[in-house]
N, CA, C and O atoms as CSV, one atom per row, in Angstrom:
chain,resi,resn,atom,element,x,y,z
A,1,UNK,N,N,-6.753,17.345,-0.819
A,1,UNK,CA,C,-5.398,17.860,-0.991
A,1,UNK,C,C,-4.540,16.796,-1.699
A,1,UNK,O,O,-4.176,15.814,-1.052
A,2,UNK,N,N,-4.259,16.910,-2.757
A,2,UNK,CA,C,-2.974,16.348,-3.724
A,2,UNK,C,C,-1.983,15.898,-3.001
A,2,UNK,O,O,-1.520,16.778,-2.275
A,3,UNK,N,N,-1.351,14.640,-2.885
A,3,UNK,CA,C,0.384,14.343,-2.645
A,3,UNK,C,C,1.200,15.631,-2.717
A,3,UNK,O,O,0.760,16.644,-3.262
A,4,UNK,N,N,2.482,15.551,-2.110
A,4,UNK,CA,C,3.101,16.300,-2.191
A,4,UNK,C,C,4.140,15.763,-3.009
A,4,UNK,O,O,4.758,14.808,-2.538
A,5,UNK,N,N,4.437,16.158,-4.068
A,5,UNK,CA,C,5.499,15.701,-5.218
A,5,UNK,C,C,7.150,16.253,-4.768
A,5,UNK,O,O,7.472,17.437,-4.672
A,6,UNK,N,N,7.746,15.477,-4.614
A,6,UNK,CA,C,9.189,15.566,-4.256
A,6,UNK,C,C,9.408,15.631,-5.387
A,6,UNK,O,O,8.840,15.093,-6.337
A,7,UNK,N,N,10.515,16.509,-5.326
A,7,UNK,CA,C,11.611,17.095,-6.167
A,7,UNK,C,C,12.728,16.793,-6.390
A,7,UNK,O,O,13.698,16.980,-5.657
A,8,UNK,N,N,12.688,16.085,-7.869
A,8,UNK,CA,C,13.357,14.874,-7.820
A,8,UNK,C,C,15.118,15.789,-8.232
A,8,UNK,O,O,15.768,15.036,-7.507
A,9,UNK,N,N,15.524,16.152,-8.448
A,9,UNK,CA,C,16.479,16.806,-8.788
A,9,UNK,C,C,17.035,17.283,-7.197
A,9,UNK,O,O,18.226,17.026,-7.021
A,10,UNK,N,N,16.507,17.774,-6.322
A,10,UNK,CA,C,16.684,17.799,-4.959
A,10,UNK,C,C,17.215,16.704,-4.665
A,10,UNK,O,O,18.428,16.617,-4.470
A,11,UNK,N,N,16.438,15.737,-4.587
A,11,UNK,CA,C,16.112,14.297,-4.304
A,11,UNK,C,C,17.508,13.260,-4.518
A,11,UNK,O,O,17.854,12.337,-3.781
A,12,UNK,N,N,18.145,13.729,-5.734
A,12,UNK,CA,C,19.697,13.200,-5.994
A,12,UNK,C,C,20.983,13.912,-5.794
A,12,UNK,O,O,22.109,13.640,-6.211
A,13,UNK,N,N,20.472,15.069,-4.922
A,13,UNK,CA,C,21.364,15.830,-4.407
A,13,UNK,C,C,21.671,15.875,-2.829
A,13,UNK,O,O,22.811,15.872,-2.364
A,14,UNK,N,N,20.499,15.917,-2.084
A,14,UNK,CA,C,20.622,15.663,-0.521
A,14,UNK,C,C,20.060,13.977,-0.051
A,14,UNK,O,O,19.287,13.198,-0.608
A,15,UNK,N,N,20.585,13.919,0.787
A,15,UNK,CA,C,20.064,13.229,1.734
A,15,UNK,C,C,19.606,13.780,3.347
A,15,UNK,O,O,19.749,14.861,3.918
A,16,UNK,N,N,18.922,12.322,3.797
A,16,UNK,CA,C,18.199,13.281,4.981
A,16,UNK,C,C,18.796,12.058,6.198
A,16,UNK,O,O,18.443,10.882,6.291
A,17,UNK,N,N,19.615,12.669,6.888
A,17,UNK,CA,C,20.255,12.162,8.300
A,17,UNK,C,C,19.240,11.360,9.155
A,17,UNK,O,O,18.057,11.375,8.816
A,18,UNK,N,N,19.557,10.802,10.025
A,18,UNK,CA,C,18.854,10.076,11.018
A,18,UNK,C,C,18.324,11.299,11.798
A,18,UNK,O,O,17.109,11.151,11.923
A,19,UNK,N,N,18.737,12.442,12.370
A,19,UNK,CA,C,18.510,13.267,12.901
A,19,UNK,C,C,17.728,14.498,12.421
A,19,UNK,O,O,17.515,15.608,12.909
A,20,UNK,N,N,17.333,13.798,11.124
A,20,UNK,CA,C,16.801,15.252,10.341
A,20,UNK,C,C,17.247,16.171,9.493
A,20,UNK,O,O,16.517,16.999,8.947
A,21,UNK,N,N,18.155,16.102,9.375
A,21,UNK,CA,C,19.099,17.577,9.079
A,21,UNK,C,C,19.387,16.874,7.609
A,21,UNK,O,O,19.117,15.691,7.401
A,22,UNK,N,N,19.952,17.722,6.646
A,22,UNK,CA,C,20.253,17.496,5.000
A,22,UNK,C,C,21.651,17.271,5.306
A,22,UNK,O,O,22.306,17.860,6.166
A,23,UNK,N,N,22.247,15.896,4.114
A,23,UNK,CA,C,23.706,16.409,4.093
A,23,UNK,C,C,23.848,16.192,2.637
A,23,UNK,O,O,23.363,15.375,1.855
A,24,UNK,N,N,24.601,17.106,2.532
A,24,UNK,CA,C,25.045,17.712,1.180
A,24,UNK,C,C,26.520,16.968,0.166
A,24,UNK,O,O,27.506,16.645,0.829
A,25,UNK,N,N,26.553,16.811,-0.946
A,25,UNK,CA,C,28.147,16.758,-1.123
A,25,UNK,C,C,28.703,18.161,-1.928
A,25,UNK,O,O,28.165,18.852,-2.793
A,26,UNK,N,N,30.086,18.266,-1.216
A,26,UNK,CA,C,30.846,19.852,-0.963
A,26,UNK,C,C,30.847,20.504,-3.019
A,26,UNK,O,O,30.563,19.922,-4.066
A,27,UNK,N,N,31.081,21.206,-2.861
A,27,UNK,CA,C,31.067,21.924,-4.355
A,27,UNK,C,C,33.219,21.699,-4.850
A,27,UNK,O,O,34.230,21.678,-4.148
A,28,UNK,N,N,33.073,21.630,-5.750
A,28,UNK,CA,C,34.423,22.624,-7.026
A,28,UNK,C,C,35.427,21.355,-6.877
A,28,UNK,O,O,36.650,21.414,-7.001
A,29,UNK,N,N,34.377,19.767,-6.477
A,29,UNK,CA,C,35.339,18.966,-6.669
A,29,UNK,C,C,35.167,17.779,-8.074
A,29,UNK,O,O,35.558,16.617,-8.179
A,30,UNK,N,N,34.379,18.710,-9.067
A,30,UNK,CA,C,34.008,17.958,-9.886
A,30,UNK,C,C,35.377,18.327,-11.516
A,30,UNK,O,O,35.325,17.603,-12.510
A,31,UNK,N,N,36.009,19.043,-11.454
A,31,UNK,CA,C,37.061,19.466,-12.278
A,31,UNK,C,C,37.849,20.781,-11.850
A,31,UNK,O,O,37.598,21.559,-10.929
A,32,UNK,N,N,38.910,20.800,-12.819
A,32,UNK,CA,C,40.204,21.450,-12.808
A,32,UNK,C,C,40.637,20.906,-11.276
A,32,UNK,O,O,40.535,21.545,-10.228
A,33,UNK,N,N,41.122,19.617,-11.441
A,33,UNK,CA,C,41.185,19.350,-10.203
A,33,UNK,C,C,43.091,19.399,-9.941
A,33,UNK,O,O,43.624,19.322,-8.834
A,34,UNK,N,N,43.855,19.549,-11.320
A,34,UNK,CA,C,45.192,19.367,-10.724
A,34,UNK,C,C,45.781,20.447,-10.305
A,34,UNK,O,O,46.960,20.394,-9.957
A,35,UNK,N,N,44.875,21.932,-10.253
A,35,UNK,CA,C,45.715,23.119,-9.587
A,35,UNK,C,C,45.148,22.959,-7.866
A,35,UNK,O,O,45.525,23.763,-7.014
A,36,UNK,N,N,44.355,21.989,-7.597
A,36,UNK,CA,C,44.172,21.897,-6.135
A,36,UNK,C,C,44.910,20.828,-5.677
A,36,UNK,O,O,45.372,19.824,-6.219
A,37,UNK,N,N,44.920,21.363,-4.324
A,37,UNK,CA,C,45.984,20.630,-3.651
A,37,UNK,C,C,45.385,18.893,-3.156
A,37,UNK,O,O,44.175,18.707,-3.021
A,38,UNK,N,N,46.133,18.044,-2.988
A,38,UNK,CA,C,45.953,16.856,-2.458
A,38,UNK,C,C,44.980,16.790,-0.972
A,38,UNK,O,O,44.177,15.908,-0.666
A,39,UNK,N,N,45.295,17.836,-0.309
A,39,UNK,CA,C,45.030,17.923,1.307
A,39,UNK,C,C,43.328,18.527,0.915
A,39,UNK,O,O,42.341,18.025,1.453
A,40,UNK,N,N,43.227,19.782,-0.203
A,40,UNK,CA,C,41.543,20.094,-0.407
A,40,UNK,C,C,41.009,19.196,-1.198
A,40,UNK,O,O,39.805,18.938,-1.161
A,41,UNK,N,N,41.865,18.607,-2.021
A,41,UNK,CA,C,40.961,17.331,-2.810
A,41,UNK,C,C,40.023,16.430,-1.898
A,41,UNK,O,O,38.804,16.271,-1.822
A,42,UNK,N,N,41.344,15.812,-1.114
A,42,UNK,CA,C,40.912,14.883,-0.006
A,42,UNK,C,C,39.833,15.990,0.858
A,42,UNK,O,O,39.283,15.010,1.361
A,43,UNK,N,N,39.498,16.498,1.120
A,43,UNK,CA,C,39.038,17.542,1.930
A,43,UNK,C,C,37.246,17.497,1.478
A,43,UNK,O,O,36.281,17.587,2.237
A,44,UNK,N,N,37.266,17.330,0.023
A,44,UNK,CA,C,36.172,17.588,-1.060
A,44,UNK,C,C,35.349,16.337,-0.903
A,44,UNK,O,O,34.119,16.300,-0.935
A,45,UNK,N,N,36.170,15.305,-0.729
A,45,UNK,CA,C,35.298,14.275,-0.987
A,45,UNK,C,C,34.327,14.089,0.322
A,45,UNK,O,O,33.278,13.526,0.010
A,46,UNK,N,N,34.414,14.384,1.538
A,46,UNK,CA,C,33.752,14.305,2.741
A,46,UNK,C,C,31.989,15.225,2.554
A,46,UNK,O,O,31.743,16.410,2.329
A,47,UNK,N,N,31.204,14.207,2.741
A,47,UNK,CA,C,29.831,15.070,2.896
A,47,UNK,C,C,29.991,16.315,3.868
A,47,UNK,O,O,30.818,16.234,4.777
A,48,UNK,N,N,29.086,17.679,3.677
A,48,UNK,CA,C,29.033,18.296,4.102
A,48,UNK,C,C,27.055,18.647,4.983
A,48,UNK,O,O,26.175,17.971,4.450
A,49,UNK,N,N,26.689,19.375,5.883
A,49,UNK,CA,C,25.237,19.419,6.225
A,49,UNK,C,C,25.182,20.799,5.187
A,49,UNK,O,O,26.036,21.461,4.598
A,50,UNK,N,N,23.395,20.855,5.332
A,50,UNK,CA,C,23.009,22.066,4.386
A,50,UNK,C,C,23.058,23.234,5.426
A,50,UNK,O,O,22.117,22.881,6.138
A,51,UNK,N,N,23.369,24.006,5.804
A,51,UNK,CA,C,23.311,25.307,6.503
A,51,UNK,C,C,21.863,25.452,7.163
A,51,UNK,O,O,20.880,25.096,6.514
A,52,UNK,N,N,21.741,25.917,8.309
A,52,UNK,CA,C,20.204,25.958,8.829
A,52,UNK,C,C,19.261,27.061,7.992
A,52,UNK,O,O,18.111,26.859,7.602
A,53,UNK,N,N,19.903,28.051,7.852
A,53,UNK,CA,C,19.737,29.323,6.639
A,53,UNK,C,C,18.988,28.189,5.892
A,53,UNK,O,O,17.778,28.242,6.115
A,54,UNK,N,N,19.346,27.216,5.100
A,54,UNK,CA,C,19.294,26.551,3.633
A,54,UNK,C,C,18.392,25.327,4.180
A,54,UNK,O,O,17.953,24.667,3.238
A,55,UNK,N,N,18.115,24.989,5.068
A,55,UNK,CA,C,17.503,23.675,5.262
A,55,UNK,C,C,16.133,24.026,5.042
A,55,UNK,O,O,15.506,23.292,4.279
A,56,UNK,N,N,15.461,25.135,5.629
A,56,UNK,CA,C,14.229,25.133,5.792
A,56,UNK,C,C,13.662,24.827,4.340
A,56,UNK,O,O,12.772,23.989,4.196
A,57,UNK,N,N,14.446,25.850,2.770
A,57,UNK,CA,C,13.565,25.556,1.823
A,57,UNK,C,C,14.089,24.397,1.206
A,57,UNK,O,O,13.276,23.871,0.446
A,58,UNK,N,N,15.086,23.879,1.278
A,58,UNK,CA,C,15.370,22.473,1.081
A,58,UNK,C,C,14.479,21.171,1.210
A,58,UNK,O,O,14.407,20.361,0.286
A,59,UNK,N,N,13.742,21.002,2.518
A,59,UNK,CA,C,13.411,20.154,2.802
A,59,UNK,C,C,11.646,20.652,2.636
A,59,UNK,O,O,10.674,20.106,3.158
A,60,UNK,N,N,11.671,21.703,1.845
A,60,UNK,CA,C,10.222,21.703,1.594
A,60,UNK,C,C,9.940,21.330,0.076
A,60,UNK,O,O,8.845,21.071,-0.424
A,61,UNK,N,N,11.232,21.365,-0.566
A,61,UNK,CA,C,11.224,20.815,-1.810
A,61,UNK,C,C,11.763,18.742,-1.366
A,61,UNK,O,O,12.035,17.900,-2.222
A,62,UNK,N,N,11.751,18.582,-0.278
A,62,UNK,CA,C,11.759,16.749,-0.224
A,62,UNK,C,C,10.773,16.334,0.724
A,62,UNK,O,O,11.259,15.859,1.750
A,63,UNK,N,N,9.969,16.363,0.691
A,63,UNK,CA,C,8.556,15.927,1.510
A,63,UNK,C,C,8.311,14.690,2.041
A,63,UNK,O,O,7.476,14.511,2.928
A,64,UNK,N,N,9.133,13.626,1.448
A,64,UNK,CA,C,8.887,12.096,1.747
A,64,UNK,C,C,9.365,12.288,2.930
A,64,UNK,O,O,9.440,11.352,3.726
């Protein structure tokens, strides 16, 4: 049986917690950022986890 090749594009998108779980960074804070407010800006920058829904095929595309 072959290595399992991580997915590297995954790979610079999640990380994997001490506990297992993916954490994510949040979406729509990469432009048109001056019609949002200061309070969701600040809001944006905080990591978010991947949804349990979303973890399972997540972490079958990061194998390490």
């Amino acid at each position: 049986m072959p290595k399992a090749k991580t997915s590297r594009s995954a790979a610079k998108r999640f990380k994997k917690t001490a506990s297992g779980k993916l954490a994510r960074h949040k979406a729509l804070a990469g432009h048109l950022l001056t019609s949002k407010t200061r309070k969701r800006k600040r809001r944006l920058r905080k990591s978010a986890l991947v949804s349990d829904a979303d973890a399972r095929r997540m972490k079958r595309l990061l194998p390490g």
